[in-house]
C-alpha positions in Angstrom: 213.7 -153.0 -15.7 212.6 -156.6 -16.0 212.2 -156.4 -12.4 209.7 -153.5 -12.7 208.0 -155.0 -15.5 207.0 -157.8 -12.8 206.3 -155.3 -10.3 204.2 -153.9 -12.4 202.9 -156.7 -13.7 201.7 -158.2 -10.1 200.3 -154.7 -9.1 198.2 -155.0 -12.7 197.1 -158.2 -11.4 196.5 -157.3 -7.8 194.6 -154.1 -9.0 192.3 -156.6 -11.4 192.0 -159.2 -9.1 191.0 -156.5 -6.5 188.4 -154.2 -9.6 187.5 -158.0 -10.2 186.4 -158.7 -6.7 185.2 -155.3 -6.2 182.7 -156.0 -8.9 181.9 -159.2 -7.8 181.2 -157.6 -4.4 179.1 -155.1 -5.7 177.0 -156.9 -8.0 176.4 -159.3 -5.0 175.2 -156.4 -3.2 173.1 -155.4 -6.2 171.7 -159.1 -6.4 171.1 -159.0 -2.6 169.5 -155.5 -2.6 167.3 -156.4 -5.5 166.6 -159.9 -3.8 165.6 -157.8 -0.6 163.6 -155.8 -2.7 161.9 -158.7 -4.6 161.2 -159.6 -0.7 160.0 -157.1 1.1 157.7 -156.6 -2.0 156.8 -160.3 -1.6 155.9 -159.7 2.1 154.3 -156.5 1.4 152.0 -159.1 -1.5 151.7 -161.5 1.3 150.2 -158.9 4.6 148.1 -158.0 1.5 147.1 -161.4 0.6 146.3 -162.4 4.3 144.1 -158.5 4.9 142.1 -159.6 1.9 141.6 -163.2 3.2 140.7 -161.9 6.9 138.4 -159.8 5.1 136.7 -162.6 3.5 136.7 -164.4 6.2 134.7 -161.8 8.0 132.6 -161.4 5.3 131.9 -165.4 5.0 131.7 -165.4 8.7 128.8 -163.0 9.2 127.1 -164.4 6.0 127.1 -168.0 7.9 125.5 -166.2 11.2 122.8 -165.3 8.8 122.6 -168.1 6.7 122.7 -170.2 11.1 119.8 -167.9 11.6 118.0 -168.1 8.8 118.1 -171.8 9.0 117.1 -172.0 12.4 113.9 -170.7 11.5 113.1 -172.7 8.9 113.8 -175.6 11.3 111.1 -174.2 14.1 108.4 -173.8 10.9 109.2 -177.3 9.4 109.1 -178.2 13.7 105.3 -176.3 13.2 104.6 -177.8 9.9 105.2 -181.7 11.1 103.1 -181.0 14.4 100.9 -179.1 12.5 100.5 -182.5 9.5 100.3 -184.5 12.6 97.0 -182.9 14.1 95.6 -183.1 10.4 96.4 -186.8 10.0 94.7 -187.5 13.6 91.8 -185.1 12.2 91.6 -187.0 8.7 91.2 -190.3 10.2 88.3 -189.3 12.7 87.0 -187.9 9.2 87.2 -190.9 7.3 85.6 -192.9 10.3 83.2 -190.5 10.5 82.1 -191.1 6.7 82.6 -194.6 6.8 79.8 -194.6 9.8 77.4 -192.1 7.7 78.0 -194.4 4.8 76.9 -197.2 7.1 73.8 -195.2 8.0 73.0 -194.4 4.7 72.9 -197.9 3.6 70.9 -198.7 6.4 68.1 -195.6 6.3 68.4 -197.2 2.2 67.2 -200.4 3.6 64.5 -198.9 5.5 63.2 -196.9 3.2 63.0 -199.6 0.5 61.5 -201.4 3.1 58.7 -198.7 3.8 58.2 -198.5 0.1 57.5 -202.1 0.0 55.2 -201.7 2.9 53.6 -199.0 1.3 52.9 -200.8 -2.0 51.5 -203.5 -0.1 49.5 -201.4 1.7 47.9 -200.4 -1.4 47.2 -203.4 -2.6 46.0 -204.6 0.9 43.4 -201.4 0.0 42.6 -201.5 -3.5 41.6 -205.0 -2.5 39.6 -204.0 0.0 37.8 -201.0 -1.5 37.0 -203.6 -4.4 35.4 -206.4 -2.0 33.0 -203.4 -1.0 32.2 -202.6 -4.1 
């Protein structure tokens, strides 16, 4: 009998040892399942992660071909504007010569006719004298 007990007691501990393991097992499996689960739904977050970044990207992409545009055309007008500020310079200066000389000409035709009114007024006297040595 104490023979059986043993028996019985090493099968008892043989069948634990195994429902033990068994249970280990299967929670690993558990674990490794939920683990495969966590990371197939971690790639599945990822693919959609990287379609909403490639659809950004797009997005960004075609606003910078407008944005290239757009600023390609305000570089030919600013192109215009500079030629455009460089004929009105060139145009300004022959302006300012041009009143600088009329200035000149204005001072002079001043000159001459404060000169004319001088000869005038001495012409007048040169008559009033005259008209009073006939009378």
């Amino acid at each position: 009998m104490h023979e059986d007990f043993n028996t019985i007691r090493e099968l008892a501990g043989w069948a634990t040892a195994g429902l033990l393991g068994t249970f280990l097992a299967f929670k690993r499996t558990l674990r490794m399942s939920a683990s495969d689960d966590r990371q197939a739904e971690e790639s599945r977050a990822g693919e959609s992660l990287i379609k909403g970044l490639r659809i950004e990207v797009e997005r960004l992409s075609t606003q910078n071909g407008r944005l290239a545009d757009t600023l390609n055309e305000l570089q030919l007008k600013l192109a215009e504007l500079h030629s455009e500020v460089g004929h009105l310079r060139a145009e300004n200066a022959l302006a300012v010569e041009e009143i600088q000389d009329l200035r000149a000409e204005n001072g002079r035709l001043k000159s001459e006719v404060s000169a004319l009114h001088d000869e005038v007024e001495r012409l007048r006297t040169v008559t009033n004298s005259a008209e009073n040595l006939k009378t």
